[in-house]
Backbone as numpy.savetxt, mean C-alpha at the origin, in Angstrom:
# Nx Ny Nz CAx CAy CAz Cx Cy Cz
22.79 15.64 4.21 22.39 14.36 4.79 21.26 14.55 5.79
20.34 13.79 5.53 19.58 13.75 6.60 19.84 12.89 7.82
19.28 13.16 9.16 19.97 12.61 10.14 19.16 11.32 10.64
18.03 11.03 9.68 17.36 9.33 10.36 18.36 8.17 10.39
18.13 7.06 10.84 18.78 6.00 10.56 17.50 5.26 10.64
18.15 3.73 9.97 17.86 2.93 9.73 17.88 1.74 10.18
16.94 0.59 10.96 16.95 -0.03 11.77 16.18 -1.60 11.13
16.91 -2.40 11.78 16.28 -3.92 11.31 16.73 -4.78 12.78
15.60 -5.27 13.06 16.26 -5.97 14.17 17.10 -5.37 15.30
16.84 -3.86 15.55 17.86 -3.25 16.67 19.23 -2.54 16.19
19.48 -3.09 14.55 20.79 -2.83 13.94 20.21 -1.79 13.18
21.76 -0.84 13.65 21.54 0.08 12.49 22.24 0.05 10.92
21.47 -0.19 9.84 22.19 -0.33 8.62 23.10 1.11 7.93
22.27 2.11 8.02 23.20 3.39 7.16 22.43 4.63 7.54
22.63 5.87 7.47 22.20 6.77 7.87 21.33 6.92 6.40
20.14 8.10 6.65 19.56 8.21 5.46 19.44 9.31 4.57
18.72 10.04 3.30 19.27 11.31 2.88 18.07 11.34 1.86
18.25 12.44 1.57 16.88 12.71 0.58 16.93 12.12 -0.43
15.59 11.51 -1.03 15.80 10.69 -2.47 14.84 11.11 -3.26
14.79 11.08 -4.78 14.02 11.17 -5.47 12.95 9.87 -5.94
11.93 10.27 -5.60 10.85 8.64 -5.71 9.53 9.01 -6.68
8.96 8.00 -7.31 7.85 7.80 -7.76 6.87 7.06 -7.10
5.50 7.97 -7.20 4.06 7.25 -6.93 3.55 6.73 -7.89
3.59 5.05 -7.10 2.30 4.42 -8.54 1.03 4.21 -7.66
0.16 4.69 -8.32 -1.73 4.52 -8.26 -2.61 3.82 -9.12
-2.71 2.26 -9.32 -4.10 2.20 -10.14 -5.05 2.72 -9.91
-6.12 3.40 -10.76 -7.33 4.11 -10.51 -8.19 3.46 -11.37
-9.19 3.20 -10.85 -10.62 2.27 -11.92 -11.64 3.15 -11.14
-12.14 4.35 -12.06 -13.17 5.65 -11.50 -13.39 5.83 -10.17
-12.18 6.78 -10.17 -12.16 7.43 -8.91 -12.06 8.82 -8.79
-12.91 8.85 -9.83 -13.39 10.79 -9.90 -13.28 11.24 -8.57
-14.76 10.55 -7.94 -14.56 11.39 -6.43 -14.01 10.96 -5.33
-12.89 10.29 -5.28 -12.19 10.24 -4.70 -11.06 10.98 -4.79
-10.81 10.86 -6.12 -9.08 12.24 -6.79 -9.24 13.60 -6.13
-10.90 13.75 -6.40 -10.88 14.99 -6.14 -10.39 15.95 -5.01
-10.70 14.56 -3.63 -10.31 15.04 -2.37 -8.54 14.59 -2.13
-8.08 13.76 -2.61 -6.90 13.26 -2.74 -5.71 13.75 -3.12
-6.07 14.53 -4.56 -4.89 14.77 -5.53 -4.27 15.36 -4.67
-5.07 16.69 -4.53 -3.59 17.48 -3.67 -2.82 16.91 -2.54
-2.97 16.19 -2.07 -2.59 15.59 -1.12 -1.22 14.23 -1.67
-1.46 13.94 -3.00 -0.71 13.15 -3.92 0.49 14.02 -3.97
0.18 14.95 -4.20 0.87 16.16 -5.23 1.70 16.80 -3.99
1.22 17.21 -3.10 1.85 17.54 -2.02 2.78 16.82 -1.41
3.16 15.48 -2.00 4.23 14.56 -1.09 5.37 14.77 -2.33
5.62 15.83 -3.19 6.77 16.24 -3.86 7.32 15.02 -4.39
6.72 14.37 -5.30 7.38 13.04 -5.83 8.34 13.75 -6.97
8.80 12.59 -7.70 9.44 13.28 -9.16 8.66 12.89 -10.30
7.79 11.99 -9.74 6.08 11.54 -10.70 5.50 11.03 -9.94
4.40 11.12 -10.28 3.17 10.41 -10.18 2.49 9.55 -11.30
2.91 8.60 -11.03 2.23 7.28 -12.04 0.62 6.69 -11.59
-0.23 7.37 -12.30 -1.71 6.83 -12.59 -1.30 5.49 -13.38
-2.39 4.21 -13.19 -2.29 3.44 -14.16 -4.28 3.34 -14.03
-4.56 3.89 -15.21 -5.92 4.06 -15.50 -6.57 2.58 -16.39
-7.36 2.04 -15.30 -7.52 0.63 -15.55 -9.21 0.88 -16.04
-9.45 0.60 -17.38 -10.25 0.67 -17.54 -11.37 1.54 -16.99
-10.89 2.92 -17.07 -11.65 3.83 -16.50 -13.00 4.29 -17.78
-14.01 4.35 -17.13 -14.90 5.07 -17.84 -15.67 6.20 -17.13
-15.20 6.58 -16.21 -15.84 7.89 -15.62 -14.94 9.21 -15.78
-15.02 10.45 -15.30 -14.16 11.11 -15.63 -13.12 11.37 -14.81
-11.92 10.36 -14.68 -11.02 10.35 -13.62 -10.12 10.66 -14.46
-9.94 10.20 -16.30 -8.32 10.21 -16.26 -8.84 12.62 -16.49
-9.87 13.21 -16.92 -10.15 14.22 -16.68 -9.92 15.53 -15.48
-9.92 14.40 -14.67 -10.14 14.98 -13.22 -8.28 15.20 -13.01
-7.73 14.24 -13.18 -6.23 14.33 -12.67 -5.64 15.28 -13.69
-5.42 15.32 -15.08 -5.16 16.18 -15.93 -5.54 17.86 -15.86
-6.71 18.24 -15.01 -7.10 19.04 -14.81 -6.69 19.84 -13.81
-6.55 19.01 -12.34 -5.55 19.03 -11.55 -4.28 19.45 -11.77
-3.70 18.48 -12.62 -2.29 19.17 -13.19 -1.55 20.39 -13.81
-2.60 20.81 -14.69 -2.74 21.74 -15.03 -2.91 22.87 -14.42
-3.15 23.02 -13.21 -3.57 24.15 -12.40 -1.89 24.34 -11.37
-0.81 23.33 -11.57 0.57 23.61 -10.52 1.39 23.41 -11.89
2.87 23.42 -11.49 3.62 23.33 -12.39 4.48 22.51 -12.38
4.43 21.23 -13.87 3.99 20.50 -13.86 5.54 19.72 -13.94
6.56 20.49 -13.94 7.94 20.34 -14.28 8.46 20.23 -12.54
7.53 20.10 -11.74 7.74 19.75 -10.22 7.50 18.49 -9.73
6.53 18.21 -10.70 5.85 16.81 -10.41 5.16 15.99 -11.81
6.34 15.21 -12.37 5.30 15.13 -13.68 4.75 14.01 -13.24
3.87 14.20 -14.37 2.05 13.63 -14.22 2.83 12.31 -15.74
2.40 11.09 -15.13 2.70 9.83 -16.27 1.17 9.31 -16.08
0.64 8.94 -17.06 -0.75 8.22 -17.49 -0.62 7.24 -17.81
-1.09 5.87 -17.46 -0.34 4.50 -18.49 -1.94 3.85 -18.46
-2.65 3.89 -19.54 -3.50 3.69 -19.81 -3.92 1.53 -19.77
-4.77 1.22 -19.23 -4.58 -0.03 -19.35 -6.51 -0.23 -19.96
-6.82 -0.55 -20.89 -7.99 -1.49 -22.06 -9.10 -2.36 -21.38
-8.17 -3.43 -20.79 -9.22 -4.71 -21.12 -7.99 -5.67 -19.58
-8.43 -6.49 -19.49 -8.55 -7.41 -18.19 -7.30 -7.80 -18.57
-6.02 -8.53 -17.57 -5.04 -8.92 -17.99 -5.46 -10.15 -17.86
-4.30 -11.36 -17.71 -4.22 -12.67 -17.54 -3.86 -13.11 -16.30
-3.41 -12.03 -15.57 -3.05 -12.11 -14.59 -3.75 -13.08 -13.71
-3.84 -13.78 -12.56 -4.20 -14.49 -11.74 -5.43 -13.09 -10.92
-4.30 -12.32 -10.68 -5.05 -10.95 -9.75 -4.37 -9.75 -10.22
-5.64 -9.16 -11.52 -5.41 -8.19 -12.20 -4.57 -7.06 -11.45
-5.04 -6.64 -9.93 -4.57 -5.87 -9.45 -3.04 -5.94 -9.19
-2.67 -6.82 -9.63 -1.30 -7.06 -9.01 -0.20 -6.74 -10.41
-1.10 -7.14 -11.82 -0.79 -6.53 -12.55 -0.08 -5.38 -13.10
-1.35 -4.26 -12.31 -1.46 -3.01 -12.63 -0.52 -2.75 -11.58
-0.10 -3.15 -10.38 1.12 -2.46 -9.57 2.54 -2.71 -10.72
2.49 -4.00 -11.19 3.87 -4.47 -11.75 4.20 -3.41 -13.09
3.15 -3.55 -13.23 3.25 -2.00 -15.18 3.96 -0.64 -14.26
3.26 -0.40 -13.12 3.29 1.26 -12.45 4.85 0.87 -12.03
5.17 0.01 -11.14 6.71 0.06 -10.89 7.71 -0.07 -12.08
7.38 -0.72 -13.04 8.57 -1.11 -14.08 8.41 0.21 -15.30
7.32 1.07 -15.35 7.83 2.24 -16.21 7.85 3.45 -14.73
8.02 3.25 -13.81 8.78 4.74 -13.10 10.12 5.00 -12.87
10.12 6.25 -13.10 12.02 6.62 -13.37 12.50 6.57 -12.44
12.19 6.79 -10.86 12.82 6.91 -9.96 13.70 5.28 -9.06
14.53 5.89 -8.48 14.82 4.28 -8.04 14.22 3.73 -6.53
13.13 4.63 -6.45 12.26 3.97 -5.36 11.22 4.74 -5.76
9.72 3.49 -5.21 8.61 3.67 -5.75 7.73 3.59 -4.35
6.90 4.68 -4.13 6.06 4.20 -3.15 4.57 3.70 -4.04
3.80 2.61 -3.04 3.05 2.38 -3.90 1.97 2.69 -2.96
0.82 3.20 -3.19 -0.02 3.65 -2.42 -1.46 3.65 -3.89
-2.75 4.21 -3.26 -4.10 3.89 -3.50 -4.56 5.22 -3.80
-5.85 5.18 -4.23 -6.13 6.79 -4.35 -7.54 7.10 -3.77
-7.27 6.56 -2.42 -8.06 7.02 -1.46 -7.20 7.26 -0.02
-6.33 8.16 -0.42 -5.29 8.07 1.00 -4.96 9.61 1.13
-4.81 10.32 1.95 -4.18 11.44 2.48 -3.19 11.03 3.29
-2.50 11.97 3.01 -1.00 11.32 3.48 -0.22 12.25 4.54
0.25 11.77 4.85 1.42 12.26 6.55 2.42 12.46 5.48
2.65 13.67 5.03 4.13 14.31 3.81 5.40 14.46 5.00
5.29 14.75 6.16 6.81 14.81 6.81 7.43 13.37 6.80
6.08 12.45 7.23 6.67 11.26 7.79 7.46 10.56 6.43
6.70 10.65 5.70 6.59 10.09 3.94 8.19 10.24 3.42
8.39 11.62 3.30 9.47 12.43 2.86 10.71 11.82 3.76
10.85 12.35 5.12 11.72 11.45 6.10 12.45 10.14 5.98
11.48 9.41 6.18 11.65 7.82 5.51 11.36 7.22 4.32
11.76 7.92 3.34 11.26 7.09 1.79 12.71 6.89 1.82
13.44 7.29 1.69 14.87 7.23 1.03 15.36 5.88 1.76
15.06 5.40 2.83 15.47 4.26 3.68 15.11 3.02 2.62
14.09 3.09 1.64 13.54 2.28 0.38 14.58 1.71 -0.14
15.76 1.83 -0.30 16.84 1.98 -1.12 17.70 0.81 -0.31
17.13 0.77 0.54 17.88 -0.73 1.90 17.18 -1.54 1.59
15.63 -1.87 1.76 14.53 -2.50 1.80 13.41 -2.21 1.41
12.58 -2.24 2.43 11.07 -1.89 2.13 10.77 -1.13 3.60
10.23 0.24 3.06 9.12 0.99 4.44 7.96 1.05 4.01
7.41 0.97 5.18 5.70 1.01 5.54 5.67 1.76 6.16
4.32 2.36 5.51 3.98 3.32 6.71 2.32 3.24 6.98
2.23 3.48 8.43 0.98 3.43 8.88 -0.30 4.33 8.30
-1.35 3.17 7.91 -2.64 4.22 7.28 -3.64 4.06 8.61
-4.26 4.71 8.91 -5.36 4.96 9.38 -7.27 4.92 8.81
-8.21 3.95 9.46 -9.19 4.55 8.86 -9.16 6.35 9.33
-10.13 6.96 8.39 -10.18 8.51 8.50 -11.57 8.87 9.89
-11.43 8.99 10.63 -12.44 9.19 11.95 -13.76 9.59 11.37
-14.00 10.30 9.98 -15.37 10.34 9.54 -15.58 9.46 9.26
-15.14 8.57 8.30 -15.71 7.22 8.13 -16.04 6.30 8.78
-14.95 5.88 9.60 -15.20 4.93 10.67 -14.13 5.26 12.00
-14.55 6.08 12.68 -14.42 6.36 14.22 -13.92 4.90 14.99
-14.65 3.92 14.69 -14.44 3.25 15.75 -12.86 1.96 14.80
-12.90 1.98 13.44 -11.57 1.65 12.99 -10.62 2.45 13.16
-10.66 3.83 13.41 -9.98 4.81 13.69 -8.85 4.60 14.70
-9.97 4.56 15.45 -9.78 4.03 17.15 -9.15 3.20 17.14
-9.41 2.31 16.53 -8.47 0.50 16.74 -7.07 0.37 15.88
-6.91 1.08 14.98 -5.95 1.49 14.32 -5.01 2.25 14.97
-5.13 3.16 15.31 -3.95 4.14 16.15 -4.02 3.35 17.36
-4.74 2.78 17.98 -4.37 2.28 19.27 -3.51 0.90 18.99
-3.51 -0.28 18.53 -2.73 -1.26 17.63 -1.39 -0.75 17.04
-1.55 0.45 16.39 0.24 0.91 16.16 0.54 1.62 17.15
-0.17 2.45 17.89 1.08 2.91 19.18 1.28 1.81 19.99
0.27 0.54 20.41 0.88 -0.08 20.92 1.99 -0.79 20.55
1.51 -1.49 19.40 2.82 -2.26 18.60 4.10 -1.46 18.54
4.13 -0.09 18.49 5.79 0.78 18.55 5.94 0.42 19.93
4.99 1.02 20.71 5.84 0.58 22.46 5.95 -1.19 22.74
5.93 -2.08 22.09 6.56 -3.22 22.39 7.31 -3.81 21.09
7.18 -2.85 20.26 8.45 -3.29 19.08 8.08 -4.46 18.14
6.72 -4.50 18.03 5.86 -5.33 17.03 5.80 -4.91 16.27
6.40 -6.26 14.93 6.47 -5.72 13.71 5.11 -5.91 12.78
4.57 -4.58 11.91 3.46 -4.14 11.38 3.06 -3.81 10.33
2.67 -3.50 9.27 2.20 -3.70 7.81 1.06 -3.05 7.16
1.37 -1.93 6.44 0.18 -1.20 5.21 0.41 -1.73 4.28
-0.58 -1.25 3.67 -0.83 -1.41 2.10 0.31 0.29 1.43
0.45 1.13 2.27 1.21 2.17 1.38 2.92 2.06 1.96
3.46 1.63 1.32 4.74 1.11 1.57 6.05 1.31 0.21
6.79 1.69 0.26 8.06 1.89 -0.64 9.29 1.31 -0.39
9.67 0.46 -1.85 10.67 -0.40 -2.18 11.59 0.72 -3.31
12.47 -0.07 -3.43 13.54 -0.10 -4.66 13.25 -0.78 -5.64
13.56 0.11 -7.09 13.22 -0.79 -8.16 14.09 -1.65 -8.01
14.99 -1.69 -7.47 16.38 -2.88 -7.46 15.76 -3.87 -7.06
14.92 -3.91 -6.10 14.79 -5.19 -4.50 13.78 -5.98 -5.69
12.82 -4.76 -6.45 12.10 -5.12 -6.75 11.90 -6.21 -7.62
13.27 -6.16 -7.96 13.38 -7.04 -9.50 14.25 -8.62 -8.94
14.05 -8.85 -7.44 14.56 -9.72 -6.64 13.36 -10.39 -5.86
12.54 -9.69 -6.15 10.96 -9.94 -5.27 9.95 -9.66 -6.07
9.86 -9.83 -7.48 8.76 -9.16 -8.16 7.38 -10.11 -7.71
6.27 -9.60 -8.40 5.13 -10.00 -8.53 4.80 -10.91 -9.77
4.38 -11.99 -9.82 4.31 -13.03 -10.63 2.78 -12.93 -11.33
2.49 -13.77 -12.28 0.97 -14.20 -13.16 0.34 -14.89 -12.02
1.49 -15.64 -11.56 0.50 -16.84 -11.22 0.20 -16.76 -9.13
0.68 -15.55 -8.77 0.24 -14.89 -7.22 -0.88 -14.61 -6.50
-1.06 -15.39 -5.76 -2.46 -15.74 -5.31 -3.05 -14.49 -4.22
-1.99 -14.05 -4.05 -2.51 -12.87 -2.63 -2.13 -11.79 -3.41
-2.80 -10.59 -2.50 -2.72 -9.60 -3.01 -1.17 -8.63 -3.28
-1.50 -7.90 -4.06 0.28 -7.23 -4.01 1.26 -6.63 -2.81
0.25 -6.71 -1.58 0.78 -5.63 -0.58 1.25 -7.11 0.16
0.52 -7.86 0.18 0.72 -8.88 1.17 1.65 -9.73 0.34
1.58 -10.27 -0.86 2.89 -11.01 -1.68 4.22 -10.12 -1.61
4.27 -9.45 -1.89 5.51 -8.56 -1.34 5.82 -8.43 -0.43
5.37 -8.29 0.68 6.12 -8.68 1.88 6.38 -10.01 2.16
5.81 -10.75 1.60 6.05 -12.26 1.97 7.61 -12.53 1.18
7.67 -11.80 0.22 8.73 -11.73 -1.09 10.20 -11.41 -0.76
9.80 -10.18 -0.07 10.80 -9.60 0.68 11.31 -10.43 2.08
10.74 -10.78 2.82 10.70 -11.83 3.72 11.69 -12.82 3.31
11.25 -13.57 2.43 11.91 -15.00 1.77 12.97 -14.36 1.60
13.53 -13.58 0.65 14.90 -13.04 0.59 16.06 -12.23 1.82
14.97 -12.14 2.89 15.62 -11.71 4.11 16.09 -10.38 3.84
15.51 -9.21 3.04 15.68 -7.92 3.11 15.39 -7.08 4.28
15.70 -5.95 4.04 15.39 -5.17 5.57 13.94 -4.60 5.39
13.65 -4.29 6.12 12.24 -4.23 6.48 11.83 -2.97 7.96
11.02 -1.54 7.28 11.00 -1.20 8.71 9.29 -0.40 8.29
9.00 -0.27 9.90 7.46 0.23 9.95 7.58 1.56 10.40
7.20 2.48 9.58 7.10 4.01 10.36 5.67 4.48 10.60
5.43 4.59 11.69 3.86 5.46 12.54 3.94 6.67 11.91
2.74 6.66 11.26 2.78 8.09 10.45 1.06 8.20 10.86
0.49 9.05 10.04 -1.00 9.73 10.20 -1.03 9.50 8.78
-1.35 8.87 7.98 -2.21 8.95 6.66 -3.53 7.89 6.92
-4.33 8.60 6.31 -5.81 8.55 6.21 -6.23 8.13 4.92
-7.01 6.83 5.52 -8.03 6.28 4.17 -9.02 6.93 4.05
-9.59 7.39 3.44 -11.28 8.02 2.58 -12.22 6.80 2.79
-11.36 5.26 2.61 -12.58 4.67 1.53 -13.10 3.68 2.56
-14.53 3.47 2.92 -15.30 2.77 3.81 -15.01 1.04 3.40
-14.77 0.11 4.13 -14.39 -0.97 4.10 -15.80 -1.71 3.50
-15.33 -2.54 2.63 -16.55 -2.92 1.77 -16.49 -4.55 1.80
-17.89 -4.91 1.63 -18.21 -6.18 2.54 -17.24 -7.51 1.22
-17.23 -7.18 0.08 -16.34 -8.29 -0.46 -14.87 -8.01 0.05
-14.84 -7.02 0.24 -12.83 -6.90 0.28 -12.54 -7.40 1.59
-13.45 -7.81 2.93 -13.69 -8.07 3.89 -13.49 -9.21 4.00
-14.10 -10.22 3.39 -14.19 -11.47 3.09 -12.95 -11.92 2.56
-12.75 -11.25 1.03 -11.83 -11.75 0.77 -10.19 -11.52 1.65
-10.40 -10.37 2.71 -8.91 -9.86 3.47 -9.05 -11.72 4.58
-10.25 -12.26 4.74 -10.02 -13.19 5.72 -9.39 -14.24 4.93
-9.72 -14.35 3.85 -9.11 -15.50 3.15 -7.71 -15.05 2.32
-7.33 -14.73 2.36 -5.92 -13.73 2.07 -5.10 -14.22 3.03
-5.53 -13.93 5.01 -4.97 -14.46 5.95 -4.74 -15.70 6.10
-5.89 -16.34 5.47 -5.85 -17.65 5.59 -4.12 -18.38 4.63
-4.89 -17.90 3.29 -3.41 -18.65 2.38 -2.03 -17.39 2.68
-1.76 -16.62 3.86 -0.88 -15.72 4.26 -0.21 -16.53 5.75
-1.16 -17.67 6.19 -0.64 -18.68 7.27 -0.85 -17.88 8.62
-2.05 -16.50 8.39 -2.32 -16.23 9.17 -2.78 -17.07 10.81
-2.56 -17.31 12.02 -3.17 -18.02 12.96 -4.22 -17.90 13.41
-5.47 -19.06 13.24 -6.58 -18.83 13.47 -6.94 -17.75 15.08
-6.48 -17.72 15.75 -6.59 -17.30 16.80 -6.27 -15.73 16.33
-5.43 -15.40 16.31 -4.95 -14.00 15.72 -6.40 -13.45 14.86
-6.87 -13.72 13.82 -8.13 -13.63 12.89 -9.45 -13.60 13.67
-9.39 -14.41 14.69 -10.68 -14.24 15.60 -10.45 -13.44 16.07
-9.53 -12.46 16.79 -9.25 -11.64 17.84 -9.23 -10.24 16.53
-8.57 -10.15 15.62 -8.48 -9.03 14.68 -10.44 -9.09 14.51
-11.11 -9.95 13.86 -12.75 -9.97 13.50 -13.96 -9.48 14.70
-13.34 -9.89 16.13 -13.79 -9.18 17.14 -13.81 -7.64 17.45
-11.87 -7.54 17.45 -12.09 -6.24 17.88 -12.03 -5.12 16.82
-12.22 -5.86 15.50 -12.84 -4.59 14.54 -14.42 -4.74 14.47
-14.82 -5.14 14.96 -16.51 -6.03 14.56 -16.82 -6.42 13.05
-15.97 -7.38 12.76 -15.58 -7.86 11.27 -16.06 -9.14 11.22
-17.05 -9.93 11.60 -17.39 -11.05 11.41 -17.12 -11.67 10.09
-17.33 -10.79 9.27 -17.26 -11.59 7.59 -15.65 -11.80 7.58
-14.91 -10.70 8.00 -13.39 -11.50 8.17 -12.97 -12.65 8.79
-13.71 -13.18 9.64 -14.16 -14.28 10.18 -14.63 -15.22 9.18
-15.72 -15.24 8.92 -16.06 -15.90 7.57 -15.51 -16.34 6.33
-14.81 -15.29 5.68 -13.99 -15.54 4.79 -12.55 -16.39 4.85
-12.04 -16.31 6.31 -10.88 -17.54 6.76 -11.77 -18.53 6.69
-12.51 -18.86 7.47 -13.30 -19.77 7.98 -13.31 -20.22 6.57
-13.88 -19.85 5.67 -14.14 -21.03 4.32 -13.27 -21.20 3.11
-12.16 -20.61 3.70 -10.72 -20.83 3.06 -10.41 -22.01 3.95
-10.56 -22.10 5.08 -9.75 -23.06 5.68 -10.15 -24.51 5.39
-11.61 -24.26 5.33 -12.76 -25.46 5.35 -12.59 -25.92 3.84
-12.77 -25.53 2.69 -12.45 -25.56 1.22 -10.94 -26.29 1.11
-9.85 -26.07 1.86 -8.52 -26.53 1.92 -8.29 -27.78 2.57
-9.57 -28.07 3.61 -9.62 -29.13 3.97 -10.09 -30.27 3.50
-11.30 -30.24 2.65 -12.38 -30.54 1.98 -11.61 -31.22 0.71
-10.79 -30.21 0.00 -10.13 -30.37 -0.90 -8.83 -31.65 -0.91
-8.44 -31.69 0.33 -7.76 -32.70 1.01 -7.70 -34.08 1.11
């Protein structure tokens, strides 16, 4: 047994213990990104690793196979789930999470990106708590990229642990159980990280945030920017909250992108 517990609201639910879990990753050419990544995938001792190769045409599904081949492979198998052509989905991406959770064997799935280096103690520690609810764990921009998101990131989660504010990544692990109580729909307008917690929410599952050190690679890019403000917006984010997040990241277009979600909703009215 391992000796963490498990906490919601101050309560403790069950003590926790080692579990066997699967990683799902969509990848749409991320040669050079795998490259710096894999091991770092591979190093968090899953019982797979689920690629879902979305229309890749560079040499990524190459790069991971190659990778594999070099450890042994009966430690960590390697699953490929090849995906063609565009779904129907509302938001393809949300898709490609729902394929990666519903063929992995394990009964908890972390779902994470493949631009992340990862905190393996923290990871390992608290995955098995998955099996209650849902954990998150804290990403970081990576200080080469952006120093000054860096900065605002670790300073925002240590503060939020010292006043017990509750907090939210994109690399986070559920239960296939919860999952099939909270799935992801065609017709889901936000993204998968943020509909799922909203999912989980509505059903009043447990829910906990662990401060870890994993590191993004990938430089924040001016559409995903836009669209993260309007995300907040139909997420019932508070305008005030969004001005203060667009300031003190110097994110104006996150600004922008609420701003004409809100205005479009009104308009529409």
């Amino acid at each position: 047994m391992n000796g963490g517990c498990f906490f919601m609201n101050g309560g403790i639910l069950t003590e926790t213990y080692e579990a066997d879990f699967s990683v799902v990753i969509p990848v749409h050419n991320e040669a050079k990104l795998l490259a710096y990544t894999l091991p770092s995938i591979y190093g968090l001792k899953p019982r797979e690793a689920v690629f879902i190769l979305d229309r890749c045409t560079d040499s990524t599904e190459e790069i991971i196979k190659g990778f594999w081949k070099k450890y042994d492979s009966e430690k960590v198998k390697l699953v490929l789930l090849r995906v063609e052509s565009k779904s129907k989905w509302r938001l393809h991406l949300n898709f490609l999470y729902d394929l990666g959770i519903k063929k992995a064997q394990s009964k908890i799935v972390l779902l994470s990106q493949a631009d992340v280096l990862y905190d393996h103690k923290k990871i390992q520690k608290n995955i098995a708590d998955a099996l209650h609810g849902m954990v998150s764990f804290a990403v970081s921009s990576h200080p080469h990229v952006s120093f000054w998101n860096h900065f605002v990131d670790r300073s925002l989660q240590l503060f939020g642990a010292v006043l017990g504010l509750t907090r939210f990544s994109g690399v986070f692990a559920i239960s296939k159980q919860h999952y099939t109580s909270c799935f992801l729909t065609t017709e889901d307008f936000l993204n998968f990280d943020t509909q799922l917690k909203m999912n989980f929410e509505k059903m009043q599952n447990a829910y906990k945030f662990v401060l870890s050190k994993n590191l993004n690679l990938r430089p924040w890019a001016r559409s995903k920017l836009r669209n993260l403000g309007v995300d907040k917006y139909k997420a019932g984010v508070p305008f005030w909250k969004v001005t203060l997040f667009s300031i003190i990241r110097l994110m104006p277009i996150v600004f922008a992108g609420y701003l004409h979600a809100r205005l479009s909703k009104d308009n529409a009215s």
